[in-house]
N, C-alpha and C positions, 0 to 999 in steps of 0.2 A: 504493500500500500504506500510507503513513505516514498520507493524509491519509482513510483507512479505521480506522485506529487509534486514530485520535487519538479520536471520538467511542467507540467501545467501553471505552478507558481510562476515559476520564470516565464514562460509564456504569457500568462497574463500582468505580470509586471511590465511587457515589451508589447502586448497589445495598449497600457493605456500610455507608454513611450508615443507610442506614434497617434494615440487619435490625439494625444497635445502637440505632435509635429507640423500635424498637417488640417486640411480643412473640415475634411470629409474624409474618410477609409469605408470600404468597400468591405462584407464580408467574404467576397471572394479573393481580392490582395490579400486579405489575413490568412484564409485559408493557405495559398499558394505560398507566403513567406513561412507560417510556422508548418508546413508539411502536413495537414489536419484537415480534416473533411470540415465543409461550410456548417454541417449541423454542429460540430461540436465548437465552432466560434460562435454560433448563439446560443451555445450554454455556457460558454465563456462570458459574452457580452450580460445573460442573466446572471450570472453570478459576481460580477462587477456592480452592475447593477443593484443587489440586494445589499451590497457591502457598502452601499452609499456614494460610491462615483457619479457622478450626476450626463451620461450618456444620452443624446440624444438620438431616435432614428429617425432617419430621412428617408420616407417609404419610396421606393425606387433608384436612391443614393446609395446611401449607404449612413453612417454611423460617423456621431462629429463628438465634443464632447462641450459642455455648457459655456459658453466665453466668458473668461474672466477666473476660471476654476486650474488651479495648477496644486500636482503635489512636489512635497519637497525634491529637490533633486536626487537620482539614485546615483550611488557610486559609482566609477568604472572602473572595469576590469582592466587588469593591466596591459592586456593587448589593445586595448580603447585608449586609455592615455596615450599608448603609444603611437599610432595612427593619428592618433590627433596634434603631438610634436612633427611628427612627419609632412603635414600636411603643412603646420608652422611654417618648416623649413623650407619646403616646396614653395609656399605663397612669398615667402623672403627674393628668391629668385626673379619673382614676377614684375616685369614692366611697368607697370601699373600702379602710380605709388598708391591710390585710396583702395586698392585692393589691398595693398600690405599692411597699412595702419589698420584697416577692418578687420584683418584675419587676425592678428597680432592684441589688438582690445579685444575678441571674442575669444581668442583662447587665453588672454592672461587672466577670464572671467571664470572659465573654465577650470583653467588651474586651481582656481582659490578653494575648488570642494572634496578636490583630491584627498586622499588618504597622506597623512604626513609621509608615510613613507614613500606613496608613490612621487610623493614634492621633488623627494630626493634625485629619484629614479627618471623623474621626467628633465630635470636640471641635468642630469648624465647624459641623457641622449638626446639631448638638442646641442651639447656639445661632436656629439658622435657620427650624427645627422649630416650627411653632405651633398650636394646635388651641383652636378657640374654643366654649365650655360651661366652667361648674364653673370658673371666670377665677382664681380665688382658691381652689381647687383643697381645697376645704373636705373634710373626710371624715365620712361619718354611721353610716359603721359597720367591723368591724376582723372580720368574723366568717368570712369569703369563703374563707379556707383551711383554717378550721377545717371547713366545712361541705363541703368538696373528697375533705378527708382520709376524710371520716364516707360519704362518697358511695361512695369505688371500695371502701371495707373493708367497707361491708354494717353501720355502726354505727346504733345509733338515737341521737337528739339529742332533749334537754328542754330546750323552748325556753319564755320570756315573752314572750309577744306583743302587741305594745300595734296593734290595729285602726285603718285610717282614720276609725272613729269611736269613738279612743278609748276602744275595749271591750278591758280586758287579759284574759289568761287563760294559763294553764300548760299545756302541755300536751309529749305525747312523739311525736313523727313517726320515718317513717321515710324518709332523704333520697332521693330518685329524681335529680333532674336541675337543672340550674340555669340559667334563660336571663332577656336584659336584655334590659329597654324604656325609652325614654327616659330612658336611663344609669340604670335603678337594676336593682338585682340582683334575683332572684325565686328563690325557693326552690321548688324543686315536690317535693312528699312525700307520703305518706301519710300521715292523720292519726287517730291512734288513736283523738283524742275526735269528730269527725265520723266515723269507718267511714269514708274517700273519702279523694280526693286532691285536694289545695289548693294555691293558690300564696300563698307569705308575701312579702312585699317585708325582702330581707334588714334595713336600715334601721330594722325597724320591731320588729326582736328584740331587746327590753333583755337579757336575757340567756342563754347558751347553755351548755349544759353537752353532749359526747359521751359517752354511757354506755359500759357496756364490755356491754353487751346486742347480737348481731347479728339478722339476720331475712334469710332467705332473699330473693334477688332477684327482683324483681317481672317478668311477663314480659308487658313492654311497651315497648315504643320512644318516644323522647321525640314522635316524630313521630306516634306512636300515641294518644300524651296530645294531644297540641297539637288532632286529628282529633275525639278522644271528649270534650275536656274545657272548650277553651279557647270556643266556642262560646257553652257554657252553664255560663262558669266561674261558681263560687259564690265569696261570700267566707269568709274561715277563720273 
């Protein structure tokens, strides 16, 4: 019995992990993550439930949990701290200076609930830690959160753009998605002055203003851009 329990605890400790992560969860994603048929996530989700978690369902969604309700933080395991210095290390490398300040204040937030010991152990291996590109860990642009923020609220952005050949021009997009190559960031948008969708190399934007203008969400999947676009990408 005990050594049946013990995996269901832990299980429901990492089912109510994620309905605080995220908006909504699915009992099918839960199923598919902890390896568990959907019926026995809703006798998980009732048993959460009776214990006073305060769960909401969303008939045809899925499972949110009340806003504004959080439990204390659980510990991490020590292969968790450790991924998480890693990740530290990793973001230190990155071009992008407001991506490093943000990674950098979210994990020293992190840090503070560790186990004293693991204090120790995480101070050890962020010495240990090494990742080779960018050695001197130069930064070429600071605009990476700004253009995050503009992305999930549906804002448009007036950006200067200076071209791999040095062609500038003004212009107002509207942000869709953001993915890297060869460590540098890429803007993919819509772009008012071409009608189309373009990718910018964030680096290359002297300056960025977020309007307070919105525009309705594009219906498209990044994976759907990468299929229609990147092919026969054009430049901005």
């Amino acid at each position: 019995m005990e050594e049946n329990e013990k995996p269901r605890l832990a299980r429901l400790t990492a089912i109510i992990t994620q309905l605080q992560a995220k908006r909504i969860v699915t009992a099918n994603s839960l199923a598919e993550k902890h390896n568990v048929s959907v019926r026995t996530i809703y006798r998980d989700i009732r048993t959460l439930e009776q214990s006073g978690i305060p769960i909401i369902t969303e008939e045809g969604k899925g499972y949110s949990i009340m806003e504004g309700y959080h439990l204390p933080p659980v510990l991490f395991t020590e292969d968790e701290a450790n991924a998480l210095i890693t990740i530290e290390r990793l973001a230190s490398k990155n071009k992008d200076q407001s991506l490093t300040e943000n990674v950098s204040s979210a994990i020293e937030k992190i840090k503070a609930i560790l186990k004293y010991s693991q204090k120790g152990n995480a101070e050890l291996l962020t010495d240990r830690v090494y990742f080779g590109g960018n050695n001197k860990e130069v930064k070429t642009s600071s605009n990476l959160m700004q253009i995050q923020s503009a992305i999930i609220h549906f804002h448009t952005i007036k950006i200067d753009y200076l071209s791999s050949e040095k062609k500038k021009t003004t212009r107002v997009v509207e942000p869709f998605a953001i993915y890297s190559i060869h460590g540098n960031f890429l803007l993919v948008a819509f772009c008012r002055l071409r009608d189309d969708f373009r990718a910018f190399r964030i680096d290359y934007i002297e300056s960025l203003d977020v309007q307070e203008e919105t525009f309705p969400p594009h219906n498209m999947t990044i994976v759907e851009f990468f299929e229609k676009y990147i092919k026969n990408q054009k430049h901005p």
